[in-house]
C-alpha positions as CSV (number, residue, x, y, z in Angstrom):
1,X,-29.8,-49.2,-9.2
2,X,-30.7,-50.9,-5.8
3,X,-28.0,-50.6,-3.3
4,X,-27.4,-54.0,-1.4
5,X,-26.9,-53.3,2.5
6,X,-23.6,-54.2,3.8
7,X,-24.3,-58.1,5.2
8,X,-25.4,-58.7,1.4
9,X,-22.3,-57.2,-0.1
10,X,-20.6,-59.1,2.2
11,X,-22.8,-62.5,1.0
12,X,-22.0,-61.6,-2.5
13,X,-18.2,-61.4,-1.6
14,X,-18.0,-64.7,0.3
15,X,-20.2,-66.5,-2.7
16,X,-18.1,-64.8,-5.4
17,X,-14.3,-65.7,-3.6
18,X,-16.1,-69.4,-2.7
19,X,-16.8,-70.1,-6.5
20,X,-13.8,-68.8,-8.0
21,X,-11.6,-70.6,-4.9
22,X,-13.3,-74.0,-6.5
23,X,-12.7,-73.4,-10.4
24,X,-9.1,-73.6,-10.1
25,X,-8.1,-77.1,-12.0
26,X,-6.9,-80.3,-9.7
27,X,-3.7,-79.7,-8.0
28,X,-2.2,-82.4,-5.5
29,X,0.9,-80.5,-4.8
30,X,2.2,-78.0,-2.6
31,X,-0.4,-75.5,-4.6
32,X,-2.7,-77.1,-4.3
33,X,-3.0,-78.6,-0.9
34,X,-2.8,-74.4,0.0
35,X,-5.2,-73.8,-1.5
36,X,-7.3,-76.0,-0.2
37,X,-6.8,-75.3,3.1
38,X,-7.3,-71.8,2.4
39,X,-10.8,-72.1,0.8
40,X,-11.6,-74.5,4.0
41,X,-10.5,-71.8,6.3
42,X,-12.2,-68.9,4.2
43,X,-15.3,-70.8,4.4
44,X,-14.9,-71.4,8.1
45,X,-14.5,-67.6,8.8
46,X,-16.1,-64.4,9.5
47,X,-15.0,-61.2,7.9
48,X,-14.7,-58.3,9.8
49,X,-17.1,-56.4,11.6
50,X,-17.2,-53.2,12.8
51,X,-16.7,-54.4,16.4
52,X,-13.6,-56.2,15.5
53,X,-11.0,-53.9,17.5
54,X,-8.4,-54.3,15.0
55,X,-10.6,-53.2,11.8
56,X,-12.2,-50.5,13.9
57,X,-10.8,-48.0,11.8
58,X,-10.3,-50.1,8.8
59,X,-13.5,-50.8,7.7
60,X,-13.8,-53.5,4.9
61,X,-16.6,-51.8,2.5
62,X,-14.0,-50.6,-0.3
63,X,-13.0,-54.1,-0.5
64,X,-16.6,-55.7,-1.4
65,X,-17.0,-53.1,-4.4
66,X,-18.1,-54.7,-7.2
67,X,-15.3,-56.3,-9.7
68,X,-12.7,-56.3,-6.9
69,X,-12.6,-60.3,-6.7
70,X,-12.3,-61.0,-10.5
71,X,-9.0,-62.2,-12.5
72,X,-7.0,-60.5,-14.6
73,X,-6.0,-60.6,-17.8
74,X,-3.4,-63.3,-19.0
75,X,-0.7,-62.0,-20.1
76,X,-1.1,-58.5,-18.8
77,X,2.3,-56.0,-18.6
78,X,3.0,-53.6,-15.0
79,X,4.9,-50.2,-16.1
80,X,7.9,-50.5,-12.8
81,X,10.5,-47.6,-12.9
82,X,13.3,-48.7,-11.8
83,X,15.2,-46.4,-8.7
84,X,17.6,-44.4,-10.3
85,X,21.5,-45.8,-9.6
86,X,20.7,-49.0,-7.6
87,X,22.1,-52.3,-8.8
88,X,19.5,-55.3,-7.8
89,X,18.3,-58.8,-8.6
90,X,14.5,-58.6,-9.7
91,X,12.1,-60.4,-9.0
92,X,8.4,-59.7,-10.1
93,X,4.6,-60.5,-9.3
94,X,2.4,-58.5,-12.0
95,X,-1.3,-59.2,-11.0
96,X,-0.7,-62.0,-8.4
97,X,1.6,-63.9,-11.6
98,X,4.8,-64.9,-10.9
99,X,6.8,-63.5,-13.9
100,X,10.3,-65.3,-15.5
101,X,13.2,-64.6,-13.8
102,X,15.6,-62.5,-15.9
103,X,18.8,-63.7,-15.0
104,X,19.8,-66.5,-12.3
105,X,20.2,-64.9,-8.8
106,X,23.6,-66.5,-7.4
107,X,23.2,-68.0,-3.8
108,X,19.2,-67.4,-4.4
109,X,17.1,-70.2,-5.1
110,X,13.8,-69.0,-6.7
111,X,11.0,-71.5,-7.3
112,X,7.2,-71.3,-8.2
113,X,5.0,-73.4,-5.6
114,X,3.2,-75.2,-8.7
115,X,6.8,-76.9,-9.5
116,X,8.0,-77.6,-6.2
117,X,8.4,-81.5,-5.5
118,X,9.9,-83.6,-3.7
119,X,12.7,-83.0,-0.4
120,X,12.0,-79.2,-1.3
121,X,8.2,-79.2,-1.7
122,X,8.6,-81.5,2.1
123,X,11.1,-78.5,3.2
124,X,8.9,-75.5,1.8
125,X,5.3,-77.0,3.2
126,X,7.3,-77.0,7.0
127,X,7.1,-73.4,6.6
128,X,4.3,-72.3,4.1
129,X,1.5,-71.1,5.9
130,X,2.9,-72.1,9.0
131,X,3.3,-68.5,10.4
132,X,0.0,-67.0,8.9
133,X,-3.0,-68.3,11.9
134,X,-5.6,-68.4,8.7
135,X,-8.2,-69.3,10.7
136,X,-8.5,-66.0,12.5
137,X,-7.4,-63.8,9.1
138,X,-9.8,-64.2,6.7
139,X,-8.5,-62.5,4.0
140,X,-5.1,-64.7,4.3
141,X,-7.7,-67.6,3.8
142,X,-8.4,-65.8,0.9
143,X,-4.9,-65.3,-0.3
144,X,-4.4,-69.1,-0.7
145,X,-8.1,-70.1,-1.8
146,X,-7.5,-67.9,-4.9
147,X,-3.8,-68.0,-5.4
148,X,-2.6,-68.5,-8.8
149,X,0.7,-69.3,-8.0
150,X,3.8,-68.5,-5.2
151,X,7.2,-68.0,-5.1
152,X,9.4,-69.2,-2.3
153,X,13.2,-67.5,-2.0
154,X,15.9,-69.5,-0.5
155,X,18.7,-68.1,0.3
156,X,21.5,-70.6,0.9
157,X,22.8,-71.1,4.7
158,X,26.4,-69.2,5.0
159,X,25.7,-67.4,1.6
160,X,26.5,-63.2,1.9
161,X,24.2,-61.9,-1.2
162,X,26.1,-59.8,-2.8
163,X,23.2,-57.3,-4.3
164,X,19.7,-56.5,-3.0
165,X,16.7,-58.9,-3.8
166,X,13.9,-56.6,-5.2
167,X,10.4,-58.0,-4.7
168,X,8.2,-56.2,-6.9
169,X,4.4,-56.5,-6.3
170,X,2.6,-55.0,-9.3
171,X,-0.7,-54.0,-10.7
172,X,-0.5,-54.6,-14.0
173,X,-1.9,-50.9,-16.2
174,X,-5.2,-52.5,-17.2
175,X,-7.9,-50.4,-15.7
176,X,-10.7,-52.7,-15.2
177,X,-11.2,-53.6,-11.4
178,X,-9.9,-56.9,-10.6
179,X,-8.4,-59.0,-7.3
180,X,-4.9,-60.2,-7.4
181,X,-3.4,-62.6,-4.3
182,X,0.6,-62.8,-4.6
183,X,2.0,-64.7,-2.3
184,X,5.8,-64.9,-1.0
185,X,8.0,-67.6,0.8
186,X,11.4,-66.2,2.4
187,X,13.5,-68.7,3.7
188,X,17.2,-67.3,5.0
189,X,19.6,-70.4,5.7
190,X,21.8,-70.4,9.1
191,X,24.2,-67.6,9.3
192,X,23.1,-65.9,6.0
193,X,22.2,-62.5,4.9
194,X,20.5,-60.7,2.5
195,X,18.9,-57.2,1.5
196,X,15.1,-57.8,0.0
197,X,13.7,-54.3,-1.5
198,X,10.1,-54.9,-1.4
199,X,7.9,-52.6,-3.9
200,X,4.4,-51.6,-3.9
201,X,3.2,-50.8,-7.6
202,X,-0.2,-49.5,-8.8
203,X,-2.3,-46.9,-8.7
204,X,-5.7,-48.2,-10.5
205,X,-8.4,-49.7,-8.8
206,X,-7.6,-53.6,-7.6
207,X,-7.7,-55.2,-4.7
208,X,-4.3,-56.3,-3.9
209,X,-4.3,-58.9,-1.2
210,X,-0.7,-59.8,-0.3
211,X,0.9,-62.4,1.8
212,X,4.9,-62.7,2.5
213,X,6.0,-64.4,5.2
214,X,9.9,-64.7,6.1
215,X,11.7,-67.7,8.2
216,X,15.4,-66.5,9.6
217,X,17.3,-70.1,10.3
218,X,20.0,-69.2,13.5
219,X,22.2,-66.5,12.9
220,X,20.5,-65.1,9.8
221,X,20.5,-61.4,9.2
222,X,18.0,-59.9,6.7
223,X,17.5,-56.1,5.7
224,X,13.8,-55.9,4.4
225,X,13.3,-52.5,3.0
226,X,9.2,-52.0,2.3
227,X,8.1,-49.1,-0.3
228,X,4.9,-48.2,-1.2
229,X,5.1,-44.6,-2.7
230,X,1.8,-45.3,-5.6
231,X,-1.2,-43.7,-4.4
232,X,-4.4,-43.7,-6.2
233,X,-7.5,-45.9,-6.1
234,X,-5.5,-49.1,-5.4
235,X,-6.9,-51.3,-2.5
236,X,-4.1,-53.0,-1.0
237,X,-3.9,-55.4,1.9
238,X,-0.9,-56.9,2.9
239,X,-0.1,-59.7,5.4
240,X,3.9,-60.0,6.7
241,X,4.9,-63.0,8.8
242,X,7.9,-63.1,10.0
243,X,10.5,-65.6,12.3
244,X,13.5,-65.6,14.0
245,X,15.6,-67.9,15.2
246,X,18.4,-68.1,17.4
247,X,20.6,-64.7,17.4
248,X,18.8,-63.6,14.2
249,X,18.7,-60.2,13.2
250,X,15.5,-58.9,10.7
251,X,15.3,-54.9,10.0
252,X,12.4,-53.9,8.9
253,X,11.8,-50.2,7.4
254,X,8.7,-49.0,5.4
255,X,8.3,-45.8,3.6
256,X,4.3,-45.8,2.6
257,X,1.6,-43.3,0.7
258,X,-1.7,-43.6,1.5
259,X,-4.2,-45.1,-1.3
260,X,-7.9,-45.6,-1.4
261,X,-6.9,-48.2,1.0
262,X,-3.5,-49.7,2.7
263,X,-3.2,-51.7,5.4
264,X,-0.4,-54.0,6.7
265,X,-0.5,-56.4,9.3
266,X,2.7,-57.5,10.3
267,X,3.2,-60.1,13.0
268,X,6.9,-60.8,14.1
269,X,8.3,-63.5,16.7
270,X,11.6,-63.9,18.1
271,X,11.5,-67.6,18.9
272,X,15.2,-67.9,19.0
273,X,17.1,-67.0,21.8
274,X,18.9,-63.3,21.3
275,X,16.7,-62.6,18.1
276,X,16.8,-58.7,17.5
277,X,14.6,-56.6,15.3
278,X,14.2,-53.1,14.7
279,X,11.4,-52.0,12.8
280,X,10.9,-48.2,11.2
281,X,8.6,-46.3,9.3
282,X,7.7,-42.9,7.3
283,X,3.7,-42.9,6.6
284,X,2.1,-39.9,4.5
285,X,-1.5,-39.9,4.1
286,X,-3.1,-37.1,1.7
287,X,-6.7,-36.2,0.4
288,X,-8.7,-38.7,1.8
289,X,-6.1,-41.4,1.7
290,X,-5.9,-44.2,4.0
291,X,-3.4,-45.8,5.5
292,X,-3.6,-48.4,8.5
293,X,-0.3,-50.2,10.0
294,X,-1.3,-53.5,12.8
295,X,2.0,-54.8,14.0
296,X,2.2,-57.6,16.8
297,X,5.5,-58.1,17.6
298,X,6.1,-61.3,20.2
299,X,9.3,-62.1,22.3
300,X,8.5,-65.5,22.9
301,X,12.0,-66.7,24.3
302,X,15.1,-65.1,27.0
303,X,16.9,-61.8,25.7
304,X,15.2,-61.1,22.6
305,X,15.9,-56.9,21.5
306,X,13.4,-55.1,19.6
307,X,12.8,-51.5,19.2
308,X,10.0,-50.0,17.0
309,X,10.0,-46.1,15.7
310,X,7.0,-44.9,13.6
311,X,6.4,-41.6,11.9
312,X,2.9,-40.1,10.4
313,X,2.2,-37.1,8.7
314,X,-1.3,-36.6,7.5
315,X,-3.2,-33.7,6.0
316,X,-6.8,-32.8,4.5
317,X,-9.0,-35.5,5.7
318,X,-7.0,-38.3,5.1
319,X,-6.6,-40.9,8.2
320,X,-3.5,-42.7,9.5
321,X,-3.8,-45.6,11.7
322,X,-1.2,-47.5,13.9
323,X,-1.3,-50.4,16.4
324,X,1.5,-51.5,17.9
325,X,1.8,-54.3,20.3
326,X,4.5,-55.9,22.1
327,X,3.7,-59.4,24.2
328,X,6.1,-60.9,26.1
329,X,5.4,-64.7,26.6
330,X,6.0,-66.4,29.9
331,X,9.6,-66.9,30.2
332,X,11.1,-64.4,27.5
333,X,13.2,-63.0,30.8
334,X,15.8,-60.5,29.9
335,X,13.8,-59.2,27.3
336,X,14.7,-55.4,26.1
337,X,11.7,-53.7,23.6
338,X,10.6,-50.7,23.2
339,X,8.3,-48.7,20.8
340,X,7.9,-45.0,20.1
341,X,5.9,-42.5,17.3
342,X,5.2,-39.2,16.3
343,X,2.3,-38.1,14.4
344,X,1.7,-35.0,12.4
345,X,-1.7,-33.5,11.7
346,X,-1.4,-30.9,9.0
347,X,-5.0,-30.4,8.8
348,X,-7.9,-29.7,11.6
349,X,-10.0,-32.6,9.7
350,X,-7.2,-35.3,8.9
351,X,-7.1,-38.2,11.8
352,X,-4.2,-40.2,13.0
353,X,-5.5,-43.0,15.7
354,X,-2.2,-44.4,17.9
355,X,-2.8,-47.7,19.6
356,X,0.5,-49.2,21.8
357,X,0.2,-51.8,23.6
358,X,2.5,-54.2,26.2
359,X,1.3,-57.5,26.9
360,X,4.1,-59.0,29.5
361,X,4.2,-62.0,31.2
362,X,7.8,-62.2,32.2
363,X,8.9,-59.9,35.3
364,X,12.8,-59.4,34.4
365,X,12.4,-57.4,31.1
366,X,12.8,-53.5,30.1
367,X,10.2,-52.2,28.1
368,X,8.9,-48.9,26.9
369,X,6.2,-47.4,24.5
370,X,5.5,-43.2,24.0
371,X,3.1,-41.5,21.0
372,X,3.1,-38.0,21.0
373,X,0.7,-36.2,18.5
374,X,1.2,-32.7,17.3
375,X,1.1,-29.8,14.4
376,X,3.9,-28.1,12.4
377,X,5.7,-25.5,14.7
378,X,4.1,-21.7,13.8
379,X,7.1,-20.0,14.8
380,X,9.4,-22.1,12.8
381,X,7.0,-22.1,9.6
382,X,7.2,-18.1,10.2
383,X,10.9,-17.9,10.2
384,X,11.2,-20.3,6.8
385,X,9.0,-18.0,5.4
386,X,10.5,-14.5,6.5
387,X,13.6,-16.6,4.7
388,X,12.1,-16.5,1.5
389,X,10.4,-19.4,1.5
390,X,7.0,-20.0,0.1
391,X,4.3,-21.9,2.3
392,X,4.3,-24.9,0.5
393,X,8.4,-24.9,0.7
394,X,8.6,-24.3,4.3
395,X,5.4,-26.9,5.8
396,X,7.3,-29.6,3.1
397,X,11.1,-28.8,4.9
398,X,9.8,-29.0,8.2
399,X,7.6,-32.1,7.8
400,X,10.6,-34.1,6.1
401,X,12.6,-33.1,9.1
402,X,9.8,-34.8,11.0
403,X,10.4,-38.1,8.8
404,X,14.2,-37.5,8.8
405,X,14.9,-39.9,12.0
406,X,13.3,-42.9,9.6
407,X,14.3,-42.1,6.3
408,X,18.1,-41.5,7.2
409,X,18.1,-44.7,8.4
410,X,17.5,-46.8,5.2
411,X,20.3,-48.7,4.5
412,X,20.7,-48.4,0.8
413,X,22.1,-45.6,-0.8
414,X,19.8,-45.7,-3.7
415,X,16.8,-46.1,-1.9
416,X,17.3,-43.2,0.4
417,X,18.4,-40.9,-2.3
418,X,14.8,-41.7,-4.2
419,X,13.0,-41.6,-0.9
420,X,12.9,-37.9,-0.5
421,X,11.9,-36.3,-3.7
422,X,9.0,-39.5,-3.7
423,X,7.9,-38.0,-0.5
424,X,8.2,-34.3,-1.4
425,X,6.0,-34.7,-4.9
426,X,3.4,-36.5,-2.8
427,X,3.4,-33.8,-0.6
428,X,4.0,-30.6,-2.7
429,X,1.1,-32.3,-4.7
430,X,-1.9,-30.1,-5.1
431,X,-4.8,-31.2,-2.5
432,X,-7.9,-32.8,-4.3
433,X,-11.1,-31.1,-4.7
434,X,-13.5,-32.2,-2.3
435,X,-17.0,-33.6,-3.3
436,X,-20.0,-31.1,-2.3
């Protein structure tokens, strides 16, 4: 079998994504005019290279396999466990499908893009694509030229939802290779708040190319809780926008396994005036897992708060990646962020690459940014052990101690309670065998 070099896979890709973008039937709505603006953008673009800094450790080969750009299935079904004791409103996208709702969400508007009309399609398109720059993110292009169909949320201004929002994202348990694009509106009305539970399902080999993006009116507070505890041979890339407006609040926390491939890019602004965000996150990578966090977080406005706190564990030679950037736009005076993580190498061969940056423009602000990068503690592994503890016991206490600081801080009981033993069977797990 001949093996096509990489600027041929990558002219098959672009081909394949262009003809499939162009055999979707006519749509003049809201659906429509996205995706045709995302299949002019894709068009438009380059994919990335490896001299694009941001993809420097993230290279895009896994992505161009063969069968990762074709449909699924109609019809097909997603196996989602629910977490044990928590109460939610669900919400599901199995293989980039928007799926019926179950039961009416009160407060909650939920509406497919292919059925929006009207004052609301005028409302939703102010915002829809708005926050994504598709001409320098290809594969958010891609998202629209081969989206089946959306869902924005709305949650109604002055409305306190009473139970979480869980956003399920879900391979379906087929296990041919296939492409799947779901996309996500979040719109939270003035002086609202909500708690969205944002899942991560699969484990077989797709390409899961994700886009949410999240618009707080003034004085909205949302909790956004991001899990992503499947591993396997998934390839996922996901794309979060979010803004804020005046004295908004947005809380982000992610607890994430590595896969074949992850990657999130995350861009947040605080273009309201006392916006705050905080931002945490638990990352284990095993085998030879991958798992690659881009977050650009912009102040672009006076006495905007954000504070950032990471934490990576990684063993046999899987590789953990995180860039973190704060700019401060001219003007955003009075401005308070900060950013810190800690990185865990549990192997000689696994890699963890740390990347802050600061970006300021403004001269009356207070920010700071620290990355330390270490190993489990020999003397403290030797005492757990002269305890009575096995090896595997001890380095999987110490290491969620390590994590403690971000998975303590998850705001719902439920979640946190499933959080740990997730973790500890991912990492009590045996290791693979590596290929000769």
């Amino acid at each position: 079998m001949t093996t096509l070099k990489r600027s041929e896979r990558i002219e098959v890709f672009a081909r394949t994504a262009r003809t499939r973008s162009e055999n979707f039937p006519a749509d003049t709505g809201v659906l429509g005019r996205l995706r045709a603006a995302g299949r002019a953008a894709f068009s438009a673009a380059e994919l990335p290279n490896p001299k694009t800094e941001s993809w420097k450790y993230s290279r895009i080969g896994v992505l161009l396999e063969q069968g990762l750009l074709d449909r699924a299935p109609a019809g097909a079904a997603a196996t989602a466990k629910p977490i044990p004791g928590l109460d939610v409103q669900s919400i599901a996208i199995i293989d980039g499908m928007p799926q019926p709702l179950l039961a009416a969400v009160p407060g909650v508007a939920v509406t497919a893009f292919s059925v929006l009309t009207g004052a609301q399609a005028a409302a939703v398109e102010t915002h829809l694509g708005r926050l994504a720059a598709v001409s320098e993110r290809p594969f958010v292009a891609l998202n629209a030229a081969l989206l089946d169909d959306g869902l924005v949320i709305q949650v109604a201004p002055g409305v306190d939802v009473a139970l979480p929002i869980e956003l399920l994202l879900a391979q379906s348990d087929g296990a041919a290779p296939r492409g799947v694009h779901p996309r996500v509106l979040v719109i939270v009305g003035r002086g609202a708040r909500a708690t969205l539970i944002e899942r991560h399902l699969g484990t077989a080999m797709a390409f899961t190319n994700s886009v949410v993006e999240v618009v707080l009116a003034d004085g909205a507070q949302l909790d956004h809780l991001r899990l992503a505890l499947d591993a396997g041979r998934g390839r996922w890339l996901s794309a979060l926008d979010v803004e804020l407006g005046h004295a908004a609040r947005y809380h982000l926390r992610q607890a994430q396994l590595g896969a074949a491939f992850r990657r999130n890019e995350i861009r947040i602004r605080l273009a309201g005036e006392g916006a705050e965000v905080t931002v945490s996150g638990a990352g284990l990578t095993r085998n030879s897992d991958h798992l690659d966090n881009q977050l650009c977080l912009e102040h672009r406005v006076p006495r905007g708060t954000s504070k950032q706190v990471f934490r990576n564990i990684a063993g046999e030679t899987s590789r953990g990646i995180l860039n973190g950037r704060i700019h401060i736009h001219r003007g955003a005076q009075k401005t308070d962020a900060q950013l810190h993580t800690k990185s865990l190498l549990l192997s000689s061969r696994a890699e963890i690459d740390v990347k802050p940056e600061l970006e300021i423009y403004a001269d009356d602000v207070k920010c700071a940014h620290g990355a330390t990068l270490g190993q489990l503690d020999a003397n403290a592994l030797f005492y757990l052990r002269s305890r009575g503890l096995d090896e595997t016991a001890a380095r999987t206490m110490l290491s969620f101690a390590f994590l403690a600081e971000v998975v303590d801080a998850f705001p719902v009981d439920a979640v946190r309670a499933a959080l740990r033993p997730a973790l500890a069977q991912a990492f009590a797990a045996p290791a693979e065998e590596e290929t000769p």
